[in-house]
CHARMM-style PDB file with segment names, atoms N, HN, CA, C and O in Angstrom:
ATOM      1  N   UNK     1      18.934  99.974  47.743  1.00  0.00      PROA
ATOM      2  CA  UNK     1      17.701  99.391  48.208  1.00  0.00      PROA
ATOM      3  C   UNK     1      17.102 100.262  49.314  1.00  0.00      PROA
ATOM      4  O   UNK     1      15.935 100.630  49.189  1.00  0.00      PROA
ATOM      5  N   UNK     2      17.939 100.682  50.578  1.00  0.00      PROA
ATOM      6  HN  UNK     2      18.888 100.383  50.681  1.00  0.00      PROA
ATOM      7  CA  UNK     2      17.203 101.637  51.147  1.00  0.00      PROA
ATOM      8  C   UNK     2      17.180 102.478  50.747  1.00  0.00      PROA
ATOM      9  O   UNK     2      16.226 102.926  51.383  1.00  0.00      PROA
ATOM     10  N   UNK     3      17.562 103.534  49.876  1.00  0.00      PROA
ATOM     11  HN  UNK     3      18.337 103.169  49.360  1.00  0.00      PROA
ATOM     12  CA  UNK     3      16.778 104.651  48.989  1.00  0.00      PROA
ATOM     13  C   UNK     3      15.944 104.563  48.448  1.00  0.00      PROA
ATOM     14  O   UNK     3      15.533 105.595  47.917  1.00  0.00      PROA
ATOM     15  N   UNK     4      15.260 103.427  48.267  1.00  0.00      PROA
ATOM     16  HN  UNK     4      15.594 102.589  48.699  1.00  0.00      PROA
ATOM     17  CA  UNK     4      13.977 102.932  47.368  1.00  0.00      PROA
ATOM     18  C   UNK     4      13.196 102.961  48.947  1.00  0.00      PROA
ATOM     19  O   UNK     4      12.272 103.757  49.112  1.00  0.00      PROA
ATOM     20  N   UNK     5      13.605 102.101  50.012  1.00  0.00      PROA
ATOM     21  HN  UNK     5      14.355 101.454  49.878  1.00  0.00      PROA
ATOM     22  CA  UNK     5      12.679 101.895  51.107  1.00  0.00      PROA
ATOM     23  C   UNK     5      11.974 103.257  51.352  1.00  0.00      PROA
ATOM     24  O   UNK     5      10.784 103.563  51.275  1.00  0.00      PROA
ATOM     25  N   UNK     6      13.281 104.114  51.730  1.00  0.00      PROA
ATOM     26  HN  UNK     6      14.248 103.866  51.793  1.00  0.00      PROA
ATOM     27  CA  UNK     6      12.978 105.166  52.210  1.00  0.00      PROA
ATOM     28  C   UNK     6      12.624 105.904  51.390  1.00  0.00      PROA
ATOM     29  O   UNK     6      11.783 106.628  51.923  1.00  0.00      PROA
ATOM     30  N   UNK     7      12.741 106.142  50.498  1.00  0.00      PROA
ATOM     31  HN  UNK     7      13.423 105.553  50.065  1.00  0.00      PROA
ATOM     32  CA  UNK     7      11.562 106.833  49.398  1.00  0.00      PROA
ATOM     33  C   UNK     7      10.170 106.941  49.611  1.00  0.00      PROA
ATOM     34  O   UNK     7       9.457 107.944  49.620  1.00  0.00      PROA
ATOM     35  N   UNK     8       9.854 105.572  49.806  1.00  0.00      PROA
ATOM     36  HN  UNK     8      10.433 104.756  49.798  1.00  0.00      PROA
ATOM     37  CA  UNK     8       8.488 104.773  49.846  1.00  0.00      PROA
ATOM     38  C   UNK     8       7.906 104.935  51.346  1.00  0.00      PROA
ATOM     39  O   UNK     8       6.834 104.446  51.702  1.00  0.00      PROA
ATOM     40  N   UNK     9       8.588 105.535  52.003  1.00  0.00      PROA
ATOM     41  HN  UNK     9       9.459 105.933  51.713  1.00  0.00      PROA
ATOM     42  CA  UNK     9       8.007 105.728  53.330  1.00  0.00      PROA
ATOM     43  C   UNK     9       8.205 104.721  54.426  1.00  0.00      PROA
ATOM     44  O   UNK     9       7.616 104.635  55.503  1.00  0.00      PROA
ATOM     45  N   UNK    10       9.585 103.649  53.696  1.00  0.00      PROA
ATOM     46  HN  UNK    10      10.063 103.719  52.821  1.00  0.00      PROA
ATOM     47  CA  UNK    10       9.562 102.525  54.950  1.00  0.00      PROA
ATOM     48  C   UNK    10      10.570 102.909  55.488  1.00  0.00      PROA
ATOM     49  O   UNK    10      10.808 104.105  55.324  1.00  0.00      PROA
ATOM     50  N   UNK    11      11.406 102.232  56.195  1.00  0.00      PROA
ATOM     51  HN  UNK    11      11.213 101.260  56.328  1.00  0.00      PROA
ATOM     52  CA  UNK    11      12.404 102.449  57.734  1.00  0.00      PROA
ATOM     53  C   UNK    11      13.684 101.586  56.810  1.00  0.00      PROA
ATOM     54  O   UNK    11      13.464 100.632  56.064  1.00  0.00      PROA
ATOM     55  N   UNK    12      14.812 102.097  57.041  1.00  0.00      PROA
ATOM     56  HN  UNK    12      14.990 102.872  57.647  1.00  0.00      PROA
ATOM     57  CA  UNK    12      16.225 101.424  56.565  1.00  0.00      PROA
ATOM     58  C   UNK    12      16.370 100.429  57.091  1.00  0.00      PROA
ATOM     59  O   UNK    12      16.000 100.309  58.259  1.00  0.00      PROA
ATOM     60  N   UNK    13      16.917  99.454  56.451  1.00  0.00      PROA
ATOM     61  HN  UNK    13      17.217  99.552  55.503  1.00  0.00      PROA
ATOM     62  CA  UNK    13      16.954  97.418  56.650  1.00  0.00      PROA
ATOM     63  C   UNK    13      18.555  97.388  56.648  1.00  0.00      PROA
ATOM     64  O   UNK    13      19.365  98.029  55.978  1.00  0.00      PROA
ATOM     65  N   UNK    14      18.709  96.479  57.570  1.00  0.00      PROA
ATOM     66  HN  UNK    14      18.051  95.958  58.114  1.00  0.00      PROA
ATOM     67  CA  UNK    14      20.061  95.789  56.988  1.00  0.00      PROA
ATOM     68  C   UNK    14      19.982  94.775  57.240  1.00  0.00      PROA
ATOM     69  O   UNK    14      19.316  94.574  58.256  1.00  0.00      PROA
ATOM     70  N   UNK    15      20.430  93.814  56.700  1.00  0.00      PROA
ATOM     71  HN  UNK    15      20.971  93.977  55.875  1.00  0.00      PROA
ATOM     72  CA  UNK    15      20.298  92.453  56.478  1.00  0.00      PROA
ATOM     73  C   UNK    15      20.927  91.630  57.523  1.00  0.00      PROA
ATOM     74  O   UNK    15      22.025  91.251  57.114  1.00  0.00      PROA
ATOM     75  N   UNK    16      20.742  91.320  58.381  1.00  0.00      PROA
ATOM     76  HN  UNK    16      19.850  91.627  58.713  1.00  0.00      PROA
ATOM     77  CA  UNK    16      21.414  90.474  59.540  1.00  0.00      PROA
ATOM     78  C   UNK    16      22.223  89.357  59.094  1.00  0.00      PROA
ATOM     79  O   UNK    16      21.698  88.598  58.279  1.00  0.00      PROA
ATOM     80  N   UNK    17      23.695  89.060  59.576  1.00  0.00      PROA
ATOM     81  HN  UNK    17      24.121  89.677  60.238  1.00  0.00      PROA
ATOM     82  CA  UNK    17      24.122  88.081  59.244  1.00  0.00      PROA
ATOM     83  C   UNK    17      23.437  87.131  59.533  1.00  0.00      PROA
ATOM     84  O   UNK    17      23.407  86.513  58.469  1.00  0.00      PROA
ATOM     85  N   UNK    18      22.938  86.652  60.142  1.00  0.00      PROA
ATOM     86  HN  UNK    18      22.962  87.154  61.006  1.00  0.00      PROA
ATOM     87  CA  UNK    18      22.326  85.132  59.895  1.00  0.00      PROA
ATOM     88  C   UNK    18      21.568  84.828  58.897  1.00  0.00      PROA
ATOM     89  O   UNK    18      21.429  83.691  58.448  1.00  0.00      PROA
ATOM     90  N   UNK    19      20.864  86.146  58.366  1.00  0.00      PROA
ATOM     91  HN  UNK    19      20.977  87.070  58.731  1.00  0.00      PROA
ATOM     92  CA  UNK    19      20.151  85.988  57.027  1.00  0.00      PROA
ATOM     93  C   UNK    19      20.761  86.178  55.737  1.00  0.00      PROA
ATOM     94  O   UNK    19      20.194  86.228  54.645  1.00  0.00      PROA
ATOM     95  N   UNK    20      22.327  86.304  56.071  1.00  0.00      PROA
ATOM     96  HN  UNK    20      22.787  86.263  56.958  1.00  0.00      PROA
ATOM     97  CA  UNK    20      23.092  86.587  54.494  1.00  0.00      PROA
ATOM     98  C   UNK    20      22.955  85.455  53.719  1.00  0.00      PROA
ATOM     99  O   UNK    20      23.188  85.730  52.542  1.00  0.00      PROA
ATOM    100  N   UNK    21      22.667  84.262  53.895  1.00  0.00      PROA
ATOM    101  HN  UNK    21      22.478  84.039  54.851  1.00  0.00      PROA
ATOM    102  CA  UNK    21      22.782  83.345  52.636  1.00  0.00      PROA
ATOM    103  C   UNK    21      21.502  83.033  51.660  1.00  0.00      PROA
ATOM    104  O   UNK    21      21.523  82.630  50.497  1.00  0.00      PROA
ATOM    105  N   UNK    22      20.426  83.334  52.465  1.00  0.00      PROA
ATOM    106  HN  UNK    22      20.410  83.662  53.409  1.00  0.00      PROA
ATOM    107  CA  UNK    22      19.099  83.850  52.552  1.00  0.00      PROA
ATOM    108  C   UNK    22      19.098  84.864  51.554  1.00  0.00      PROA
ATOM    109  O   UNK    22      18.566  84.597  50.477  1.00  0.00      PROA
ATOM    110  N   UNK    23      19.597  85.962  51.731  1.00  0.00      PROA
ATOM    111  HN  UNK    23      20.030  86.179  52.605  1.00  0.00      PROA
ATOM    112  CA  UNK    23      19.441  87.048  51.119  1.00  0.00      PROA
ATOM    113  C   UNK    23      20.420  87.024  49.390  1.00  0.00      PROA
ATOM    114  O   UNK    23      20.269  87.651  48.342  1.00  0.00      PROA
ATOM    115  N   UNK    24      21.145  86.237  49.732  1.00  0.00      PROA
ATOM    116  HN  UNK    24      21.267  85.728  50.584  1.00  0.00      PROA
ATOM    117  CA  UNK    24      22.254  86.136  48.531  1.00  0.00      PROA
ATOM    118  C   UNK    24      21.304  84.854  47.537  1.00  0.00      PROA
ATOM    119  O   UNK    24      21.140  85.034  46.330  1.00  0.00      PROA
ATOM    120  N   UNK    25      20.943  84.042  47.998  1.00  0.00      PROA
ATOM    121  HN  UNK    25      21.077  83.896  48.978  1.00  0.00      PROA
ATOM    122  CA  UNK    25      20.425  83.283  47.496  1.00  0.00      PROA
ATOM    123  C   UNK    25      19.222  83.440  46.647  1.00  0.00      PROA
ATOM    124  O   UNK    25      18.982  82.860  45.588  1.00  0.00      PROA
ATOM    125  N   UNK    26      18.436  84.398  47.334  1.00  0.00      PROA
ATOM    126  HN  UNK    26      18.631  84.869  48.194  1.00  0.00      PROA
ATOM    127  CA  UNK    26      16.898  85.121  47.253  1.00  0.00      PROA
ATOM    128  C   UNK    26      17.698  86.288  45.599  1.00  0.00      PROA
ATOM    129  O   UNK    26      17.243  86.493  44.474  1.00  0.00      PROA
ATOM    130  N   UNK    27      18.875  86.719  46.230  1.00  0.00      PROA
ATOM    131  HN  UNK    27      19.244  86.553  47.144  1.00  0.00      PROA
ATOM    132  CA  UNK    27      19.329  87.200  44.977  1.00  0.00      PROA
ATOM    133  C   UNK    27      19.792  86.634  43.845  1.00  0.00      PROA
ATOM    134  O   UNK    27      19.539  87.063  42.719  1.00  0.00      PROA
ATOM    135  N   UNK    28      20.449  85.701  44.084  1.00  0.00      PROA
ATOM    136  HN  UNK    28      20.654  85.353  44.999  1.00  0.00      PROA
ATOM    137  CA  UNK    28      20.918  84.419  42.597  1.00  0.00      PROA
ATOM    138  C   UNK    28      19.146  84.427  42.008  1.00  0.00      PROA
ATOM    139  O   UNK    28      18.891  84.953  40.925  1.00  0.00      PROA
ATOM    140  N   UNK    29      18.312  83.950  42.650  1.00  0.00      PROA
ATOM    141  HN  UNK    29      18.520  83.523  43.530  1.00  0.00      PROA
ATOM    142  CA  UNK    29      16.650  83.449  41.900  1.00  0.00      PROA
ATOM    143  C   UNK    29      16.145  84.670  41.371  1.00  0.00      PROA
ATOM    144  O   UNK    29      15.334  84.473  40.467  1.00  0.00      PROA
ATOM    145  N   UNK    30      16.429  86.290  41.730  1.00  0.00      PROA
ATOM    146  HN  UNK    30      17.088  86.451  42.465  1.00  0.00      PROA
ATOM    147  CA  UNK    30      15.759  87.015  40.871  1.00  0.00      PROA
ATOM    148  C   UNK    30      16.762  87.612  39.933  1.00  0.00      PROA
ATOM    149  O   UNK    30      16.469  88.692  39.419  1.00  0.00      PROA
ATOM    150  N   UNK    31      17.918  87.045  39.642  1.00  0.00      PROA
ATOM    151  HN  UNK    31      18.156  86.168  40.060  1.00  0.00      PROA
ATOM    152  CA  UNK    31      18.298  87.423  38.242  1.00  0.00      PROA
ATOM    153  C   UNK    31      18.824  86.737  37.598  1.00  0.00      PROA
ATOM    154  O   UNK    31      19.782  86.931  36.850  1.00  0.00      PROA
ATOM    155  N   UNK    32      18.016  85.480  37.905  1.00  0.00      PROA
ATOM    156  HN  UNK    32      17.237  85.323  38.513  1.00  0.00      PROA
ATOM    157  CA  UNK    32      18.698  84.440  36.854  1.00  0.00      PROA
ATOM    158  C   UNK    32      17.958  84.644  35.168  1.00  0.00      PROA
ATOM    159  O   UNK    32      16.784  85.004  35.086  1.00  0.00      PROA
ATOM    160  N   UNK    33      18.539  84.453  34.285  1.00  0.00      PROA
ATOM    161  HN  UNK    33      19.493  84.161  34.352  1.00  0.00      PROA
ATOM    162  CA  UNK    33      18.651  84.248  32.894  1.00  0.00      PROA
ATOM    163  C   UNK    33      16.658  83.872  32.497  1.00  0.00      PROA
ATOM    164  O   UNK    33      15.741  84.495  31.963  1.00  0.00      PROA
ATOM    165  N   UNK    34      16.870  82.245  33.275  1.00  0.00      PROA
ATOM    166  HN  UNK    34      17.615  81.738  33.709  1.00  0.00      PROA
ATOM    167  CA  UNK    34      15.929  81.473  32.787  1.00  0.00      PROA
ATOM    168  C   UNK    34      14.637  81.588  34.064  1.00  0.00      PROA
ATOM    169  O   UNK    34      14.920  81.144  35.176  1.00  0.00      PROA
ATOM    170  N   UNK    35      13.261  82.189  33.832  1.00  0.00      PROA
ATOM    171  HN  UNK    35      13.030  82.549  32.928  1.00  0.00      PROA
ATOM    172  CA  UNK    35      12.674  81.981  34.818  1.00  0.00      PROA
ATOM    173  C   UNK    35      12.614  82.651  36.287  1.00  0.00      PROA
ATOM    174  O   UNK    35      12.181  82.140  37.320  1.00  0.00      PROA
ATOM    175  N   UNK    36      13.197  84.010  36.084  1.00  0.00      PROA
ATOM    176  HN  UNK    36      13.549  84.425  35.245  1.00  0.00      PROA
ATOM    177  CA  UNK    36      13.647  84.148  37.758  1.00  0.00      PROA
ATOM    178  C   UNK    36      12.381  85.024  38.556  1.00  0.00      PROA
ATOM    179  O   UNK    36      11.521  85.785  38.112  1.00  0.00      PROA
ATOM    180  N   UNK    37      12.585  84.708  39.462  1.00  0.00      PROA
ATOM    181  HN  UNK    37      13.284  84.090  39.822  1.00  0.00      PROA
ATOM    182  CA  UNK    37      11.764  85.023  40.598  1.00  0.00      PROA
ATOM    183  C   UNK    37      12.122  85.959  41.990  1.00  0.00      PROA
ATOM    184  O   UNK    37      13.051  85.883  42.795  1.00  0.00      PROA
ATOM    185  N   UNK    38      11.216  86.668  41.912  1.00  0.00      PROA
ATOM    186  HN  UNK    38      10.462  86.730  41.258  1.00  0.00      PROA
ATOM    187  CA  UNK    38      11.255  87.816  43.107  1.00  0.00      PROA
ATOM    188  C   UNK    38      11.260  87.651  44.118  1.00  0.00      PROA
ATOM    189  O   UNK    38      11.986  88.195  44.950  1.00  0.00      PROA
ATOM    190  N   UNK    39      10.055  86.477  44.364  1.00  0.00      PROA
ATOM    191  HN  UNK    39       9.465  86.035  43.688  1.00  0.00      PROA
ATOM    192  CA  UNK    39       9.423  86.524  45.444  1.00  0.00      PROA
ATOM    193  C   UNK    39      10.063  85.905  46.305  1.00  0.00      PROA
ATOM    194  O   UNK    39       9.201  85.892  47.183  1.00  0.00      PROA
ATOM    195  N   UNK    40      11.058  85.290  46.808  1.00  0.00      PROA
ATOM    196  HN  UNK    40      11.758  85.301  46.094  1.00  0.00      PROA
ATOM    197  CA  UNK    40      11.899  84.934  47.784  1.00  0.00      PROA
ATOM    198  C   UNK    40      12.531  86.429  48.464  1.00  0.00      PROA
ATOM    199  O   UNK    40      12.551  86.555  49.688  1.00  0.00      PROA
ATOM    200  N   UNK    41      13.071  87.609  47.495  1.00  0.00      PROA
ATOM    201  HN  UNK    41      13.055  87.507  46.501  1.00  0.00      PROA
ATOM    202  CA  UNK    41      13.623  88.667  47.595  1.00  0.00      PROA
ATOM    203  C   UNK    41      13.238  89.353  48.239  1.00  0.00      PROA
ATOM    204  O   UNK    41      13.819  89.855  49.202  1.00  0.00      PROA
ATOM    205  N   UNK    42      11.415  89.686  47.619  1.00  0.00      PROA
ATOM    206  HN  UNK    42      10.943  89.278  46.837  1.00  0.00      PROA
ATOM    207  CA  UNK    42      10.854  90.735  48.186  1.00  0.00      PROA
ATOM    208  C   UNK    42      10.081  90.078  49.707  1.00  0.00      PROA
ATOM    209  O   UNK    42       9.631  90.887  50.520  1.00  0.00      PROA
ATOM    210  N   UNK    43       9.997  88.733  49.948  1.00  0.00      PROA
ATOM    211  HN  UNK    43      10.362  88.076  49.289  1.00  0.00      PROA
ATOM    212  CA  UNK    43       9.463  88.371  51.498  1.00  0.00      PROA
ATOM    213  C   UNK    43      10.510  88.221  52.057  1.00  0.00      PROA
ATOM    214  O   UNK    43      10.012  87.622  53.010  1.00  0.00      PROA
ATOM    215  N   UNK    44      11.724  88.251  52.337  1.00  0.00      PROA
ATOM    216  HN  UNK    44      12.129  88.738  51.563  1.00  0.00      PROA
ATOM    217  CA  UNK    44      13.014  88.576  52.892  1.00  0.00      PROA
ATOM    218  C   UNK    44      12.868  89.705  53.289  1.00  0.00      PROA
ATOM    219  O   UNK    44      12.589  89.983  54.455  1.00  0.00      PROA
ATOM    220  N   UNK    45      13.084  90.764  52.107  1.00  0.00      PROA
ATOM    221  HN  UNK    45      13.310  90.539  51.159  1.00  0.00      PROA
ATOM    222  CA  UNK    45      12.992  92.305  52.523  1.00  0.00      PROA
ATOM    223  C   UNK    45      11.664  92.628  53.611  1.00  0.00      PROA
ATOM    224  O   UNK    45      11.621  93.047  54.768  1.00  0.00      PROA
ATOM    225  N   UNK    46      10.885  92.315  52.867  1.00  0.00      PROA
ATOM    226  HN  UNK    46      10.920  91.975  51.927  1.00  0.00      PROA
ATOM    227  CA  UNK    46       9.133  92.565  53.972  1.00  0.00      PROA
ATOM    228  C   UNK    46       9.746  92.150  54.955  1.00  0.00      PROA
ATOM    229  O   UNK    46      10.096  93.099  55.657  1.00  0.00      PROA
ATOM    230  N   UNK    47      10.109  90.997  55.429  1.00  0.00      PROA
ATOM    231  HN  UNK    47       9.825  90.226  54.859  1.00  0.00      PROA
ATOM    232  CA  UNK    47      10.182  90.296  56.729  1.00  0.00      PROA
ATOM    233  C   UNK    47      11.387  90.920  57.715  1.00  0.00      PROA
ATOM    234  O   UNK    47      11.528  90.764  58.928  1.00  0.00      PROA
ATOM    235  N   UNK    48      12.229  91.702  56.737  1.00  0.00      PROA
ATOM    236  HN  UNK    48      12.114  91.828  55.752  1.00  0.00      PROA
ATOM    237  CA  UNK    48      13.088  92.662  57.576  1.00  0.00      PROA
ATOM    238  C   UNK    48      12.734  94.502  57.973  1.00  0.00      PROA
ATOM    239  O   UNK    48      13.179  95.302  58.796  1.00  0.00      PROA
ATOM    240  N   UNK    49      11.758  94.547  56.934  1.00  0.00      PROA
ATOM    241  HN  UNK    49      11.397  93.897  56.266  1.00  0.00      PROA
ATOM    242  CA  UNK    49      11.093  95.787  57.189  1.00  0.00      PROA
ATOM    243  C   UNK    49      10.256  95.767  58.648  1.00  0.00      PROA
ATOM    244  O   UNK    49      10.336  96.686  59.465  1.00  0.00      PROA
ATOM    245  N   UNK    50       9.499  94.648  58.818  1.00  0.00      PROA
ATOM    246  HN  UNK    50       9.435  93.902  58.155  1.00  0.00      PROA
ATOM    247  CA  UNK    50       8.662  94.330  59.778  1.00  0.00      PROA
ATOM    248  C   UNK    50       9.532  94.389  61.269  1.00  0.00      PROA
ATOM    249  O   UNK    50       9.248  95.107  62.228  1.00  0.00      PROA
ATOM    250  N   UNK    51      10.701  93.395  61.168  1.00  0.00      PROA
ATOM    251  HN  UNK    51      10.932  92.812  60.390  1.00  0.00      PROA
ATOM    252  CA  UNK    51      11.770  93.590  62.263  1.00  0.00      PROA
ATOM    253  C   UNK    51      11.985  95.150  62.469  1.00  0.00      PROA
ATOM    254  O   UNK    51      11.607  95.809  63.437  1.00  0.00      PROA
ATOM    255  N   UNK    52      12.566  95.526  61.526  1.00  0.00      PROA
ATOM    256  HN  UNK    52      12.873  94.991  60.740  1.00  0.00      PROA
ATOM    257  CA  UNK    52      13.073  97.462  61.914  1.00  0.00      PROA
ATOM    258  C   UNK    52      12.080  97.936  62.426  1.00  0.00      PROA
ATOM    259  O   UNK    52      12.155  98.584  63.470  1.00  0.00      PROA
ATOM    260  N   UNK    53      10.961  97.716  61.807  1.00  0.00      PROA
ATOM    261  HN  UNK    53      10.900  97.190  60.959  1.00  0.00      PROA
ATOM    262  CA  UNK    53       9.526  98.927  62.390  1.00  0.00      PROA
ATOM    263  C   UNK    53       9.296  98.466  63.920  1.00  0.00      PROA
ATOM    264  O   UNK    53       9.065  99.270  64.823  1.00  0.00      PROA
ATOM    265  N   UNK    54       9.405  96.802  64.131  1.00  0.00      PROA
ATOM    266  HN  UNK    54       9.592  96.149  63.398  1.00  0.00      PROA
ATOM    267  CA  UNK    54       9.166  96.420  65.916  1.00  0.00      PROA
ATOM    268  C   UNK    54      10.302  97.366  66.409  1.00  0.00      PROA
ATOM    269  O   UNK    54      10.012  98.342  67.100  1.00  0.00      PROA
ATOM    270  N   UNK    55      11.570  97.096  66.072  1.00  0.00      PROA
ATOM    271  HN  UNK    55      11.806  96.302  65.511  1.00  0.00      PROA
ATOM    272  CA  UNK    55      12.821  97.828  66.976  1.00  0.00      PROA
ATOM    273  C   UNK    55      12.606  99.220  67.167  1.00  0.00      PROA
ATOM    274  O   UNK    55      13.038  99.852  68.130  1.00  0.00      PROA
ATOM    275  N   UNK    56      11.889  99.718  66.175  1.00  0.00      PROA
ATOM    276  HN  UNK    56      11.538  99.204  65.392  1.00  0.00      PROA
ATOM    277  CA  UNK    56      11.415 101.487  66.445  1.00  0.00      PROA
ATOM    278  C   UNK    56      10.855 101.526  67.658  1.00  0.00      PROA
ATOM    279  O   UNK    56      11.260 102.120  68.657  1.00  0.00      PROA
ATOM    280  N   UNK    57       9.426 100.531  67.450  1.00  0.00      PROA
ATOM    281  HN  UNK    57       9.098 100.049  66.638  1.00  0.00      PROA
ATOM    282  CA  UNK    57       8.584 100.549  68.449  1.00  0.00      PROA
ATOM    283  C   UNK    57       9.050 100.058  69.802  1.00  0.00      PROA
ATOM    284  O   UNK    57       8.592 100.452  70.874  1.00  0.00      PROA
ATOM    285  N   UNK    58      10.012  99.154  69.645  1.00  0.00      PROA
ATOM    286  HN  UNK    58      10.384  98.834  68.774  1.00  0.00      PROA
ATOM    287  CA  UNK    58      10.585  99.009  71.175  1.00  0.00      PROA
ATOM    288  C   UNK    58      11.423 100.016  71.839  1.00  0.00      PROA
ATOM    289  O   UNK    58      11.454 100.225  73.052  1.00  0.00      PROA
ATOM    290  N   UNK    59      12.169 100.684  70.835  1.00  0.00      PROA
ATOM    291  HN  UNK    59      12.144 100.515  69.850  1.00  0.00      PROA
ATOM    292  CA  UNK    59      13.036 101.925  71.249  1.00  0.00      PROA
ATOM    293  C   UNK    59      12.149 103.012  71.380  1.00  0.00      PROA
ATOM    294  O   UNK    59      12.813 104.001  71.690  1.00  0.00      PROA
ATOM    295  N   UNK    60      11.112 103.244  71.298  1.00  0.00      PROA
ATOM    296  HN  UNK    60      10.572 102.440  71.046  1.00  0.00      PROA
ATOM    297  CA  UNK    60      10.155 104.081  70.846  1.00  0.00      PROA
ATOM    298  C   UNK    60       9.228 103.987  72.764  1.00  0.00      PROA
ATOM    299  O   UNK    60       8.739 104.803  73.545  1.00  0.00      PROA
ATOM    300  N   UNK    61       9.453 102.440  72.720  1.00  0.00      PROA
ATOM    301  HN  UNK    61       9.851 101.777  72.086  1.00  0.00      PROA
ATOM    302  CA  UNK    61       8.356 101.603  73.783  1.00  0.00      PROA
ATOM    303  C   UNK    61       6.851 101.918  73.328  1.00  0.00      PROA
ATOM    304  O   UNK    61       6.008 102.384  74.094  1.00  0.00      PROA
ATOM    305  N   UNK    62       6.645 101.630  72.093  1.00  0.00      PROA
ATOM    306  HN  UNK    62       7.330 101.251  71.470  1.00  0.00      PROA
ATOM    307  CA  UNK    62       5.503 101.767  71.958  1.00  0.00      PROA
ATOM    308  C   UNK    62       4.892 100.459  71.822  1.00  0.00      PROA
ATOM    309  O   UNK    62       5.402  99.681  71.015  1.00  0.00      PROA
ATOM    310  N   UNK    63       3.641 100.015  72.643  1.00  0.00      PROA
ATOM    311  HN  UNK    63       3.226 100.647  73.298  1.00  0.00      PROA
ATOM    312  CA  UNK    63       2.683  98.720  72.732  1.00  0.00      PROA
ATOM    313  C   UNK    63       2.627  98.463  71.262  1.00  0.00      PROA
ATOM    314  O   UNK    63       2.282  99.328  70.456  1.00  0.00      PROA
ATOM    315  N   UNK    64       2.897  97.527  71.012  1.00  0.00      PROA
ATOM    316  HN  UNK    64       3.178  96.825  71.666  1.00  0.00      PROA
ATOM    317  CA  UNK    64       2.463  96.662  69.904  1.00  0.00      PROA
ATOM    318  C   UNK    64       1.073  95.363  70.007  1.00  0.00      PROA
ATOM    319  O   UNK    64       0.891  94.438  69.216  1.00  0.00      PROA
ATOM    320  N   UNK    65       0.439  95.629  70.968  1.00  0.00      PROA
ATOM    321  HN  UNK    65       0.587  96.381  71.611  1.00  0.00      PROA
ATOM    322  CA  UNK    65      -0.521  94.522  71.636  1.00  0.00      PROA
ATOM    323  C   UNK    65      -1.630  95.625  70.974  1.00  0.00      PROA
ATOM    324  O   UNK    65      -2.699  95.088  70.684  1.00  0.00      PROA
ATOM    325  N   UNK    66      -1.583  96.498  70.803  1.00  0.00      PROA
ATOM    326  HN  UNK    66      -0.714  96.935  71.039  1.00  0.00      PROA
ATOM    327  CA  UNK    66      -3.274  97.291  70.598  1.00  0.00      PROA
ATOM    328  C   UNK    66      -3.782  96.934  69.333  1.00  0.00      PROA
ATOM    329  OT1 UNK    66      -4.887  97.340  68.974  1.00  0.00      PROA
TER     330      UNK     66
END
């Protein structure tokens, strides 16, 4: 998955334990058999991409207010 991120020009994710059941779960719904669905998967991932890019910017100290 981060070889795909980083391919694409985004920042490497790792999944925080507090979000592992989240993330496992988000995974059971996109490969189930009957009906399955992404979109739990891929707004998980977004929503951890978004975290990494703030932590750049805080390690970075770059304003995020502009």
């Amino acid at each position: 998955m981060n070889l795909i991120l980083v391919n694409n020009g985004y920042q490497i994710i790792s999944i925080p334990p507090v979000l592992r059941i989240e993330y496992i779960n988000a995974l059971h719904l996109a490969q189930k058999s009957k009906n399955p669905s992404d979109k739990a998967f891929f707004q998980l991932i977004a929503e951890c991409e978004i975290e990494a890019q703030k932590d750049y910017c805080r390690m970075f100290r770059i304003d995020l207010q502009k």
